[in-house]
C-alpha positions in Angstrom: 0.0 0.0 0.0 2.6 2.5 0.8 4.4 1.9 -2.7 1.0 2.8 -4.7 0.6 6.2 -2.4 4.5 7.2 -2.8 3.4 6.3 -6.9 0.3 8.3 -7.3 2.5 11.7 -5.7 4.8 11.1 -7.5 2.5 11.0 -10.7 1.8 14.7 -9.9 5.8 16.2 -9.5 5.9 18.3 -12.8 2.2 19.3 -12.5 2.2 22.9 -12.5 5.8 23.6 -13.0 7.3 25.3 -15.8 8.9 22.6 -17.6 12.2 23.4 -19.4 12.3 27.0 -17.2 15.3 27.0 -15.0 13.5 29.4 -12.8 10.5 28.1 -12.2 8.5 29.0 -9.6 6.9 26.1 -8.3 10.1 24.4 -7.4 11.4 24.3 -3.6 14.5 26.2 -2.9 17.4 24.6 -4.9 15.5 23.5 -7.6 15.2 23.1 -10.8 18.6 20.8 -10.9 20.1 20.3 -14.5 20.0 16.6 -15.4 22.3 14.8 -17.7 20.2 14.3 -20.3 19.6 17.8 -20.8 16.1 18.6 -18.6 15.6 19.9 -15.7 14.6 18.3 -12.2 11.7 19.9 -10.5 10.9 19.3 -7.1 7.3 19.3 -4.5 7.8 18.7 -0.6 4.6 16.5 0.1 3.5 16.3 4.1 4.3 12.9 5.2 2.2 11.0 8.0 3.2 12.3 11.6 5.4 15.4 11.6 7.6 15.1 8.4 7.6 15.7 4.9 9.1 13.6 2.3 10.9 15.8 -1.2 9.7 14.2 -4.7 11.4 15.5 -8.3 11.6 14.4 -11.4 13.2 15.6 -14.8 10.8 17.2 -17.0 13.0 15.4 -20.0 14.0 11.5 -19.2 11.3 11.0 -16.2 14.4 10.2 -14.1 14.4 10.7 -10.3 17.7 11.9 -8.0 
């Protein structure tokens, strides 16, 4: 159960973030990252259960994850 939640946020990273903009907005400090392939990584902080949060990206090119 918990891989399926941590899939479907993940599903959502580049939603709303200005793909292929190396200042976008939406990102969290630090962010967007270059990757190797040539995109950027864009990054959400999602609340975690209890008191902590958990940091998602994604490149907005390959898909990868850091």
């Amino acid at each position: 159960m918990y891989l399926n939640h941590v899939k479907s946020l993940t599903a959502d990273i580049l939603e709303g973030h200005s793909l292929g903009n190396s200042k976008c907005k939406y990102c969290v400090e630090g962010f967007p990252r270059p990757c190797r392939c040539g995109g950027l990584f864009h990054a959400n902080i999602q609340k975690a259960n209890g008191n902590g949060y958990i940091q998602f990206d994604q490149c907005d090119k390959c898909g990868a994850h850091t």
